[in-house]
C-alpha positions in Angstrom: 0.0 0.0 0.0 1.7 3.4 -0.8 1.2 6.5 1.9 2.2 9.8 2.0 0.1 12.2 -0.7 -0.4 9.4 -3.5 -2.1 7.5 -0.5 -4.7 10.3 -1.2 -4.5 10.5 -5.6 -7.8 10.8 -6.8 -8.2 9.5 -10.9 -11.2 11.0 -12.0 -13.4 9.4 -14.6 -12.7 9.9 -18.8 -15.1 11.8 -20.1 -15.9 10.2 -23.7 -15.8 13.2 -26.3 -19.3 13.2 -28.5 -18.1 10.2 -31.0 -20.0 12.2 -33.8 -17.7 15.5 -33.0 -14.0 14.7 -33.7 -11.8 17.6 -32.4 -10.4 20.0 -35.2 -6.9 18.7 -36.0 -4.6 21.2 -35.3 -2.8 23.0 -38.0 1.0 22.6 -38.4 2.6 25.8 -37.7 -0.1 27.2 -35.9 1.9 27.5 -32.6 3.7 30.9 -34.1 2.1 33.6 -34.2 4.7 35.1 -36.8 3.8 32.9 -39.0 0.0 33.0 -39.1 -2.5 34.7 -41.4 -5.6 36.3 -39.9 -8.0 33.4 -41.1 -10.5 36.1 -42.5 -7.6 37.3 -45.2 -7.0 34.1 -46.5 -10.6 33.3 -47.1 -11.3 36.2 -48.4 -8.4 36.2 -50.9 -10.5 33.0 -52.1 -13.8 34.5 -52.9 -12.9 37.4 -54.0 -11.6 36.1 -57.3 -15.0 33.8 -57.5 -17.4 37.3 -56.8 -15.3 38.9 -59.8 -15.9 35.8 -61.9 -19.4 35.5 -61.2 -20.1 39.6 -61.5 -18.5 40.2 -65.0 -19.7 37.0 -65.9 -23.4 38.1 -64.8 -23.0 41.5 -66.1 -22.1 40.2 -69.9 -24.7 37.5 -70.1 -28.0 37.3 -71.9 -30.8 35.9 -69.9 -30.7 32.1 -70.2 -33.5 29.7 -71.2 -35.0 29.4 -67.5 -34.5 32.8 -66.0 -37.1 35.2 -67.6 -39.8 32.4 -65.9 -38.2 33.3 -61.9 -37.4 37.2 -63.0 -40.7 37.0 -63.6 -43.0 35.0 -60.6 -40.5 36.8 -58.4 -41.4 40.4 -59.8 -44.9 39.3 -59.5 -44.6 37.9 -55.9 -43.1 41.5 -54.9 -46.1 43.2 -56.5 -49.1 40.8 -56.6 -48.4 39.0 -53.1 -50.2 36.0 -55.0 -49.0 32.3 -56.4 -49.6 32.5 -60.5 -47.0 31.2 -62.2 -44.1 28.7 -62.3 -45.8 26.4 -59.4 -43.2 23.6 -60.0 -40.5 25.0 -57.9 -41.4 26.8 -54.3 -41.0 30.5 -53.7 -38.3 30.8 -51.6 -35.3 30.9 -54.2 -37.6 33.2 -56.5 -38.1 35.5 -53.1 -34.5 35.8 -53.2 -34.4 36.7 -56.9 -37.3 38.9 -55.9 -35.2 40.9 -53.8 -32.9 42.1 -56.3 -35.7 42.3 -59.2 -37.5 44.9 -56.5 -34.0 46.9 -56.3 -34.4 47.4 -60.1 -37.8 49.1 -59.7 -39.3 47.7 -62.7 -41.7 48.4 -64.6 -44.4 45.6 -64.6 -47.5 45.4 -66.6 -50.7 44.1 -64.6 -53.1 43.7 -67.7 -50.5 41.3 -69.4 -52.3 37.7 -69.2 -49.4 35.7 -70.9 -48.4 32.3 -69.2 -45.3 32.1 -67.0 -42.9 31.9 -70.4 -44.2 34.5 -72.4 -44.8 36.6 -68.8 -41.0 37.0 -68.0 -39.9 37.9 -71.6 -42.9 40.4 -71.6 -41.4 42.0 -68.5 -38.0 41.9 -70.1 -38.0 43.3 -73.4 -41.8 44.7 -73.7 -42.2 46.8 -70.6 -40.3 49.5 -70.9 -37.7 48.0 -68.7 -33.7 47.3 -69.3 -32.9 43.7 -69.7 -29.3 44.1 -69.0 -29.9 46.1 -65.6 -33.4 44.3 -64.4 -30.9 40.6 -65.0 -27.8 41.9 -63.1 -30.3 42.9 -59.8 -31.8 39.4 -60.5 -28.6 37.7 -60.2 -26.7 39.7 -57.9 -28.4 38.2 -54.9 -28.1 34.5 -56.0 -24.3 36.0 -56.0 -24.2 37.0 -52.6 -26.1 33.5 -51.7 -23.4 31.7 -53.6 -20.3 33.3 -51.7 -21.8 32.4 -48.2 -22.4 29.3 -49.0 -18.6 29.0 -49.4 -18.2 30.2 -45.9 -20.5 27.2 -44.6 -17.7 24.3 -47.2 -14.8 26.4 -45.3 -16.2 26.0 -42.2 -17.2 22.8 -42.2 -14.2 21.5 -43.6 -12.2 23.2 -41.4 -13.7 21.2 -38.6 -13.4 18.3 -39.7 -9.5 18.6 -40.7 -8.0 22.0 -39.8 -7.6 25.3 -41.5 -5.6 24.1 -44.3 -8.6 21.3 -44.9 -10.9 24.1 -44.7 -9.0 26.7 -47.5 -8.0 23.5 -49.8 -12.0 22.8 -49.7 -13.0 26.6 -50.4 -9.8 26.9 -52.8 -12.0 23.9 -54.7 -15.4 25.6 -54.4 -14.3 28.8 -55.4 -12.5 27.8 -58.8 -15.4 25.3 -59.8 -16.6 26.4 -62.9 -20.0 24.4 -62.5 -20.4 26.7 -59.2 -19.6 29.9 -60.9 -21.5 29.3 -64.0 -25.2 28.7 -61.9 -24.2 31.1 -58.8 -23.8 33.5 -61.1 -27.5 33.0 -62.9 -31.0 34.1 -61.7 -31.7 30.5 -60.6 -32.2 27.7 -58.4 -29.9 25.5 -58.6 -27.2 27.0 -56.1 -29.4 27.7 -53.5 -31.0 24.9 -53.0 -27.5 23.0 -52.9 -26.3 25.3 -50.4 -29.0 24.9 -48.3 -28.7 21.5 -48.4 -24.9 21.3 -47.6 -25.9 24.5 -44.6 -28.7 21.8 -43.0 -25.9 18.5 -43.6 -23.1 20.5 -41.3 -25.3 21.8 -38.7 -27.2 18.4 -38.2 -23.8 17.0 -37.9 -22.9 20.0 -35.3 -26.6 18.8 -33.5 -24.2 16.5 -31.0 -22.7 19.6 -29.6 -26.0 21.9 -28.8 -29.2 20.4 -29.7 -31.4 23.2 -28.6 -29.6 25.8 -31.1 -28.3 23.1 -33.9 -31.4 21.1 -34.3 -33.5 23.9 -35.3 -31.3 25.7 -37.2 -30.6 22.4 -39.5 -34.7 22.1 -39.8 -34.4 25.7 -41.0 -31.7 25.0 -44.0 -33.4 21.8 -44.8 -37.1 23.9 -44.7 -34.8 26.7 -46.8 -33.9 23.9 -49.5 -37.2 22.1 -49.7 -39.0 25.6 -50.3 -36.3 26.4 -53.0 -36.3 23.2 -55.1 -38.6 20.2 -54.9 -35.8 17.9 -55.7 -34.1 18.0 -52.6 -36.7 16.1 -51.5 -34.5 12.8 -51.3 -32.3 14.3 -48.6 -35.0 14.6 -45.8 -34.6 11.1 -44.2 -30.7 11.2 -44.5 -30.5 14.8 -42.8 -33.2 13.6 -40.1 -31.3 10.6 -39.4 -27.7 12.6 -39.5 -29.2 14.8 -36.8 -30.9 12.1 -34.4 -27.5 9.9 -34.5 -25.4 12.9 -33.9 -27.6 13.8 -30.8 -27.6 10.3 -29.9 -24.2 10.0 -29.8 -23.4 13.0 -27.8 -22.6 12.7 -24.0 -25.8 13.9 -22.7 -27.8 12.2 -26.0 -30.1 9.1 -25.6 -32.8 6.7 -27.8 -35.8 9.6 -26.7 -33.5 12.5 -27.3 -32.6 11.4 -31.0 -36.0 10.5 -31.6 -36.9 14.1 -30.8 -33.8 15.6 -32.5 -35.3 13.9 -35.5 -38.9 15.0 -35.3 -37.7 18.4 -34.6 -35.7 18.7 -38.1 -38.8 17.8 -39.7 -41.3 19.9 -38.0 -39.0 22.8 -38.5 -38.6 22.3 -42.0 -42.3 21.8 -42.6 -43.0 25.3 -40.6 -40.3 26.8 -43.1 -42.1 25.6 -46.3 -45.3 27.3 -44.7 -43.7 30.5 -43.7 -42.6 31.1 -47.5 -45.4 30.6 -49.0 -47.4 32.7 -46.5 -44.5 35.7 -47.1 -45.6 35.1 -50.5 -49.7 35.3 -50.0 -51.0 35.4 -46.3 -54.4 34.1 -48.0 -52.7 31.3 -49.7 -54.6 32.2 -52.5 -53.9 29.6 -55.5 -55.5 28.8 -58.5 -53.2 27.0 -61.2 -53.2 28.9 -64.3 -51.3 26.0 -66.0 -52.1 22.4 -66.1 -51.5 20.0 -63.3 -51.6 16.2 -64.2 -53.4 13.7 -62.7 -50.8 11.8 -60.5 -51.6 8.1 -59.4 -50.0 5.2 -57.8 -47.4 5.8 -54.9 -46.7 9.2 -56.4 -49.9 10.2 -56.0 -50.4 9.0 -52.5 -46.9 10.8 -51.7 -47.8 13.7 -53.1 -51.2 13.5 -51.1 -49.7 12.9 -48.2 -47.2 15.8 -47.9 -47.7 18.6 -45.2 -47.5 21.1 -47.5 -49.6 24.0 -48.9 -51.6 22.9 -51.9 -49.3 24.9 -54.5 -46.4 22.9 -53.2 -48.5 19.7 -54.0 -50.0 20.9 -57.3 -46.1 21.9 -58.1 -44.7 18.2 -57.1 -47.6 17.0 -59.7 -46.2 19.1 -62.6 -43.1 17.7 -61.6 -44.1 14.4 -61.8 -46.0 15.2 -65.6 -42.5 16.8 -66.8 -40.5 13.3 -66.4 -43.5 11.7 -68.0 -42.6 13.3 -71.4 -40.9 12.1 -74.4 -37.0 14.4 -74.2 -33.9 14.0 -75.6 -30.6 13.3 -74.7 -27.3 14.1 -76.2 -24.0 12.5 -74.7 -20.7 11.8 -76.3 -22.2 13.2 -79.6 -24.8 10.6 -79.7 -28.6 12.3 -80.0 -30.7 9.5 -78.2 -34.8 9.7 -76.9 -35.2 9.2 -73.5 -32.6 9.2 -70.5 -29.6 7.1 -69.8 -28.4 6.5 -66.1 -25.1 7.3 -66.2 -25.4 10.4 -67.7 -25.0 12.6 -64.7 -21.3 11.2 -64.0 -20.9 10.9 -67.3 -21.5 14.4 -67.6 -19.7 15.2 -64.2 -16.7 13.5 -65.8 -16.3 16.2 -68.7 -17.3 18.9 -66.9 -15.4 18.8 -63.9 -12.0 20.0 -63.1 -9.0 17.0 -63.6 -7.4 18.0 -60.3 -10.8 18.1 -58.7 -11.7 14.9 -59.8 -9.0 13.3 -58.0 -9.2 15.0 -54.9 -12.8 14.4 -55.0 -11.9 10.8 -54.4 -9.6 10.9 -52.2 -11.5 12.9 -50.0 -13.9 10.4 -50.0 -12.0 7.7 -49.5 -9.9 9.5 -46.5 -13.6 10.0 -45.0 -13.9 6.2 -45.0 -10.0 5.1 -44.1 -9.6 7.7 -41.0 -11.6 6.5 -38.2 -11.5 10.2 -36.5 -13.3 11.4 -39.6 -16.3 8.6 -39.8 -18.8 9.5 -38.1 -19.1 12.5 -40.7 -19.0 10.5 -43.7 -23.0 10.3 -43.8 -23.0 14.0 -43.3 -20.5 14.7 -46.0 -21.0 11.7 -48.6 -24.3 9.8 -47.9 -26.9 13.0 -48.5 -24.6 13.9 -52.1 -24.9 10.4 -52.9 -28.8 9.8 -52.1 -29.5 13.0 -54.2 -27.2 12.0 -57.3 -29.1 8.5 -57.2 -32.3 10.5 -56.9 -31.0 12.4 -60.3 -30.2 10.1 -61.9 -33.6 8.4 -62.4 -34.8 11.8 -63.6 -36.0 11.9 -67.3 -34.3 15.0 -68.3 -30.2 14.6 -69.4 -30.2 18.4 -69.7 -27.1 19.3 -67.4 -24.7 19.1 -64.5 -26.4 21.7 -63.1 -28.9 19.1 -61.3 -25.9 17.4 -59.6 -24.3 21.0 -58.3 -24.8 19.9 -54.8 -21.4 17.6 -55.5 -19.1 20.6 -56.0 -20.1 21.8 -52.4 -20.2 18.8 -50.8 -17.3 16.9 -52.2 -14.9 20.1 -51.5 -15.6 19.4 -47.9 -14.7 15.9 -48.4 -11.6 16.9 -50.4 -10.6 18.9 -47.3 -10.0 16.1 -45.6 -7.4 14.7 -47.5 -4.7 16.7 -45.4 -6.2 14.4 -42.7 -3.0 11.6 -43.3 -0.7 15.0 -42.1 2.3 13.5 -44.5 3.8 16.5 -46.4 4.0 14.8 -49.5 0.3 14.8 -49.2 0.2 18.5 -48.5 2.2 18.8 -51.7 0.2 17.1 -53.9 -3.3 18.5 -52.8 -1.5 21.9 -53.6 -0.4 20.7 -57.2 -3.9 19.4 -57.6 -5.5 22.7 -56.4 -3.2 25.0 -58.5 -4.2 22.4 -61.5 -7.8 23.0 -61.0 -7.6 26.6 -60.4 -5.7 27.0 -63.5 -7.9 25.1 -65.9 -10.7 26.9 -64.1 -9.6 30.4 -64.4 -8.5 29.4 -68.4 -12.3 29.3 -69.3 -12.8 32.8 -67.8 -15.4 34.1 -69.1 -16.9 31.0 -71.0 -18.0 28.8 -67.5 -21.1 27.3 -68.4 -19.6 25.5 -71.9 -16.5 24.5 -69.8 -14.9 20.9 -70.1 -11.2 20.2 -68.3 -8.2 19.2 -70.7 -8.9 15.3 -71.0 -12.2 16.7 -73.6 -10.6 19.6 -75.4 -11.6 22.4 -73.0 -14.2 24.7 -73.9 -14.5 25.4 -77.4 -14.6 21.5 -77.8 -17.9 20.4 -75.2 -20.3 20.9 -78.1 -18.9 18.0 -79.3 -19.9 15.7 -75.8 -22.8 17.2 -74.5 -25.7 19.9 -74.7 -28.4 22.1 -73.1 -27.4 23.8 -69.7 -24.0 22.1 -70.3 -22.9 24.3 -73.3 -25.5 26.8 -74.5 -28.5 27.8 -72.5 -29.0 31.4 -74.6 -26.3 32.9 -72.8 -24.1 34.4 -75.4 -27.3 36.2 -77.7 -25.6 40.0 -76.5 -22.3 38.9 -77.7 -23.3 37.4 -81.2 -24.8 40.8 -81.5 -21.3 42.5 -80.9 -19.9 40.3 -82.8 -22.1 40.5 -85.8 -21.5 44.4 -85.8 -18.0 44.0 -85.2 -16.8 41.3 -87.9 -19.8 41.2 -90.5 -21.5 44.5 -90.7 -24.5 44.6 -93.3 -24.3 40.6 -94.2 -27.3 38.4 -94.4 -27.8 36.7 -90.9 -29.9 33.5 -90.3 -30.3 32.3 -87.3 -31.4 29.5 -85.0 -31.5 30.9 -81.6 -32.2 28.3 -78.7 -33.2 30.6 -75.7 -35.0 33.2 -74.3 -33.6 36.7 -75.3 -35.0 38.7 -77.9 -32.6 38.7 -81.3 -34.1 41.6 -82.5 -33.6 43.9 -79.2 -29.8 43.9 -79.5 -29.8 44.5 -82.6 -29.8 41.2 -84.8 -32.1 41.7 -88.0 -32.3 37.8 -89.2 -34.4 35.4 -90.4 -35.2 31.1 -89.8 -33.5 29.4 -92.5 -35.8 26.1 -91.6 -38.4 28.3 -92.7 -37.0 28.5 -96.7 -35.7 26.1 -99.2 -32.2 25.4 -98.4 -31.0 27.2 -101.6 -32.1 30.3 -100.6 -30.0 30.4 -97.2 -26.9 32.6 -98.1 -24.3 34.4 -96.1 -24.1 34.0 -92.4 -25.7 31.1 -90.4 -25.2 31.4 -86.9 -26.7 28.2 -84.6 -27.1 28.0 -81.3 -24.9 25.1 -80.2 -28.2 23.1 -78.2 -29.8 23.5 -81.6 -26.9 22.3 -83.3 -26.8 19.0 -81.7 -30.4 18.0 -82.4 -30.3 19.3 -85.8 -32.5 16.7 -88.3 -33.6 17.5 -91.5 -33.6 20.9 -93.4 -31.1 22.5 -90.2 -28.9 19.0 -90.5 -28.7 19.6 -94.0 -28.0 23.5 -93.4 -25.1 22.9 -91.4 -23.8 19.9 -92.9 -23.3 22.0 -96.5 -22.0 25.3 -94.0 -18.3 26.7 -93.5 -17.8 27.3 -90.0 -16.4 30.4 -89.6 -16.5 31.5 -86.1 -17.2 30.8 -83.1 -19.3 33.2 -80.2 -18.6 32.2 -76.5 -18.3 28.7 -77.4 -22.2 28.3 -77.7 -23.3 29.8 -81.1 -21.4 28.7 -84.4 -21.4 31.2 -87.0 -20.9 29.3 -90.6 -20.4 31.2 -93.8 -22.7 29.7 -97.0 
């Protein structure tokens, strides 16, 4: 028996740190202060070459195909407080267009009757209004939404790994071209990924402080299901992510998880309500379009939802969209229907070679390093469940409905500098550097990008379509190019998109329109055109001269 004062030692019990919480690793160097950077420098050094991207890229662009549709249900949400048009996505994301559209101060016509289509371009180009400032307010918020969402990949990340982990993964985010291409557009598709990637990290944070995590995860997931329906997929995965971090928390338990669970949900569902009540308090709706019939399990899901009735009438559109006959194009082969693997496919062309590799070995260092685990399903289970989701869809139209997997595989590439060897650390910077690179070479051209392994830009007509290539971005700059190079020539033109030719200037005519002998002199087509060409357009193009080329979207050929 020992005496004196160890007679007396005390060994109190180990407390088990939350399993679901692994400490952030510390960061090599970080014990001198001479040495360190004031963490809000280097992450803004980051996104400010992303908000200069997406602003000059925003600022030159013609609206796209879907934009004049959310420009304008959001400038009739400001003005109307009612639910018209464009039922088959929620408000929230158009709200947030909204805000910038009501900046603008347009001027909106309330006698114009025109469906949700012809209503946007109306409000455009036949209003009195200028399409070039009423688009930049339009998009500038969706901006701003875009750059804090990097904040929640750096932060995230940097939990997980450390402060390197954390820039590496916002390094990633920031020089994605699919990222800057949609954040810097009047749509959807960004927010709602964000908000799904906001609700994955603070469910995964639930563990630490239910009572302020829980609810503010219900909020992001309400945020991304009141944005986009098809988010829809990530509910039970973000539900579960929360309950099991609670559960394995120090103070969690079985009746705590449950609750943690039922509180993500009940939160999100009070969101959903909330917007569409900012939208109308009356709830007022009466579908000026037509909503399908939906039977079967889709139908009793769609009944079943706790949602306002728009939100239910919008899932049913929805469902009557994938029921149509569309059209794919992959690998220049125009085929009817959908193909599976066209997402990755398409991820594969369109993604950044450094990227790519990180991308996987962030996913695999989230399964190897046992510290990391327990945020795998956070990080790699709610991407994976929505790319499955996607995948089944009927439309092959774009990467752009898998751009939740540049924010949440940045995260996961993070954690690469987990294995803290420095030949690691070397080769994550050589990989970042490569993708920045190749990114900032497509400047200003982000939505037809394609990395080196496919020819880069100018070449992606020849793989893919749609939103991938040419989604009537680049009408303005045809126009300064036609007055430029080819003043006074003949111009035909087959324009896929929804800008106005003849408002910036382009006097043209349809060449499908005429017998093919008649077509002289300049035939600019629209690359999405281009690739489904049949018949007299075929025919057209096959006999053509290309000439030049306008943003990498619209071929001008000389007959």
């Amino acid at each position: 028996m020992q005496s004196g004062p160890m007679r007396d030692l005390r060994i109190a019990p180990a407390v088990p740190r939350p399993v679901s919480l692994p400490p952030p690793a510390p960061v090599a160097g970080a014990h001198r202060p001479g040495r360190r950077w004031p963490v809000p420098l280097l992450v803004g050094v980051l996104l400010a070459p992303m908000a200069f991207a997406m602003v000059t890229t925003a600022v030159r662009q013609t609206p796209t195909i879907d934009e004049p549709v959310y420009v304008g249900a959001a400038a009739q949400y400001v003005r109307e407080h009612r639910l018209r048009h464009n039922p088959e996505h929620p408000p929230l994301g158009k709200l947030v267009i909204g805000a910038g559209v009501a900046l603008a101060e347009p001027h909106i016509d309330p006698a114009f009757a025109g469906d949700q289509g012809r209503s946007g371009r109306h409000l455009l180009y036949e209003s009195g209004n200028d399409p070039w400032r009423l688009m930049l307010w339009a998009r500038l918020p969706v901006i701003a939404l875009t750059l804090s969402f990097g904040l929640v990949v750096f932060a995230f990340a940097r939990e997980l790994a450390g402060l390197a982990a954390g820039l590496t993964a916002l390094a990633l985010y920031c020089f994605s071209p699919d990222v800057i291409a949609h954040g810097s557009l009047a749509t959807l598709d960004v927010p709602a990924a964000g908000f799904v990637l906001t609700s994955a990290w603070l469910a995964w944070r639930a563990g630490r402080r239910p009572l302020l995590y829980v609810p503010l995860a219900g909020v992001a997931l309400g945020a991304a299901l009141a944005t986009k329906m098809s988010t829809l997929p990530a509910v039970p995965v973000l539900t579960a992510l929360a309950a099991v971090s609670v559960w394995r928390s120090s103070e969690g338990g079985r009746r705590r998880a449950v609750t943690a669970a039922g509180g993500v949900v009940l939160v999100a569902v009070a969101v959903v309500w909330v917007t569409y009540l900012m939208v109308d308090p009356r709830l007022r709706w009466a579908p000026e379009q037509h909503v399908p019939v939906v039977r079967g399990l889709r139908g009793l899901l769609v009944g079943s939802m706790p949602f306002p009735e728009a939100y239910r009438d919008g899932m049913r559109v929805q469902f009557g969209l994938e029921n149509r006959p569309w059209q794919g194009f992959l690998f220049g082969r125009l085929y009817d229907g959908s193909l599976w693997y066209y997402l990755p496919a398409a991820l594969l062309v369109k993604t950044p070679l450094g990227t790519l590799v990180l991308w996987a070995a962030g996913a695999a260092a989230l399964v190897a390093v046992r510290r990391l685990r327990p945020a795998a399903p956070g990080v790699l289970a709610v991407p994976l469940v929505l790319l499955a989701a996607a995948m089944q869809g009927a439309r092959d139209f774009g990467t752009r409905y898998a751009v939740f997997l540049p924010l949440f595989l940045a995260v996961a590439a993070g954690c690469v500098l987990a294995a803290r060897r420095r030949w690691v650390s070397a080769g994550v910077a050589v990989l970042v550097a490569f993708a920045a690179v190749s990114s900032v070479r497509a400047y200003p051209y982000y939505l037809p990008y394609s990395n080196e392994a496919f020819g880069g830009p100018g070449r992606t007509r020849e793989w893919l379509h749609d939103s991938n290539v040419d989604w009537g971005q680049d009408l303005g700059r045809l126009a300064d190019r036609l007055r430029e190079r080819y003043p006074g020539e003949r111009v035909w033109l087959v324009y896929k998109g929804s800008g106005v030719p003849s408002f910036y200037g382009i006097e043209s005519s349809d060449p499908r329109r005429v017998p093919v002998g008649e077509v002289r002199g300049l035939l600019a087509v629209s690359d999405s055109a281009a690739a489904k060409a049949t018949g007299r357009l075929a025919e057209l193009i096959g006999d053509s001269r290309p000439v030049d080329d306008v943003g990498h979207s619209i071929r001008l050929y000389r007959r």
